[in-house]
N, C-alpha and C positions, 0 to 999 in steps of 0.2 A: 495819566501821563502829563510832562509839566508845559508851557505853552513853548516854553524853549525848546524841546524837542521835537513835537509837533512841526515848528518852524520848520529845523533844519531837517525832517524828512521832507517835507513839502519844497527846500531848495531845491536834495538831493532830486526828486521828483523833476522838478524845472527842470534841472540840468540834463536828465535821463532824457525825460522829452522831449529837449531841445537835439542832442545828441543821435536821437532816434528819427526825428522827422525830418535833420540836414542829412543822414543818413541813406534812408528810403529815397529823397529827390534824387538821391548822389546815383543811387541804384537805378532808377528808374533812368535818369536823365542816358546813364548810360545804355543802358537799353532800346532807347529812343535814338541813341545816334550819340549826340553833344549837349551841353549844358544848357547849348543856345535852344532848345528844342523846348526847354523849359518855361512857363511865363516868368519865374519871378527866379534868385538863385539861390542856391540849395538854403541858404543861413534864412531866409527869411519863410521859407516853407518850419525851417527848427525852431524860429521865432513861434511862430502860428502854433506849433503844437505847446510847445512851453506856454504860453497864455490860456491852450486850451485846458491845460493841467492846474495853473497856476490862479485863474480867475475864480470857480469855481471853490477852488481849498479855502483860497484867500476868505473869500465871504463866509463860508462854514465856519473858517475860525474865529472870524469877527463875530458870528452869531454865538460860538460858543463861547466866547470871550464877554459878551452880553449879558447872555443869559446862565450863565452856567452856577453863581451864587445861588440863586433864584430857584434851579433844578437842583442842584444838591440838599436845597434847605428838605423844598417838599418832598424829596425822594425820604430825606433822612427822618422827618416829620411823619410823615405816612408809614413809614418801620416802626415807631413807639407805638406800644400799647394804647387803646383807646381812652383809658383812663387818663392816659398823659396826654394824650392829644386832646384832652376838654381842658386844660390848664390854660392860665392869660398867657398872652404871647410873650411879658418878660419870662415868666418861667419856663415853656417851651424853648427860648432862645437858650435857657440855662444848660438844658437838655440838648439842645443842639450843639451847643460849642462843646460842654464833655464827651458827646459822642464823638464830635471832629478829631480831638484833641487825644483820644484814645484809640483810634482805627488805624494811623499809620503803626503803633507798637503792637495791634491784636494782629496787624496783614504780618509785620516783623518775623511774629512767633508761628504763624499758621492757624492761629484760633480763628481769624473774620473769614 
C-alpha cells in the first residue's frame, strides 16, 4: 500500500475518532443532566480521542517510512536461493532491483 493512502486512512481514522469521542461526551453529558456536568466540552474529549488514534499511527508510519527499504531488501534477499545469497553485494543488489522491478507485473497477472 503507497504511503499516501496509508495517510488518508489514518485522516479518515482522526476524523472517526474525533467524531465518536465528541459524540459519546454528547451522550453521556446528557445523561448526566447538562453539558455543564461535564469537566472539559464535548470537542475536546473528540480532540483527546483523535490524538489517541492519531499519535500512535503517526510514529508506525514514521517507523515504516524508515525502515521499510531496509525490510524489503532483506525480506527479498532471504527469498533468493543460497547460491545467490553468497554473491558480493553489487550483484545481490542486481538481483534485487530485477526482482523489484518484476513483482508489480507478476501481482498484475496472478503469478506472485
Amino acid at each position: 500500500m503507497q504511503t499516501t493512502t496509508v495517510f488518508l486512512v489514518l485522516v479518515a481514522l482522526c476524523v472517526g475518532s474525533f467524531l465518536l469521542g465528541r459524540k459519546r461526551s454528547q451522550v453521556l453529558a446528557m445523561r448526566l443532566g447538562s453539558l455543564s456536568s461535564l469537566h472539559s466540552l464535548p470537542k475536546h474529549y473528540g480532540y483527546m480521542a483523535a490524538a489517541w488514534a492519531a499519535i500512535p499511527a503517526i510514529l508506525l508510519l514514521l517507523l515504516w517510512i524508515g525502515f521499510e527499504s531496509n525490510a524489503l531488501y532483506t525480506m527479498v534477499v532471504s527469498g533468493l536461493p543460497e547460491s545467490i545469497q553468497q554473491q558480493p553485494a553489487a550483484e545481490l543488489g542486481l538481483y534485487y532491483k530485477s526482482d523489484s522491478g518484476l513483482r508489480p507485473g507478476l501481482n498484475r497477472f496472478g503469478a506472485a
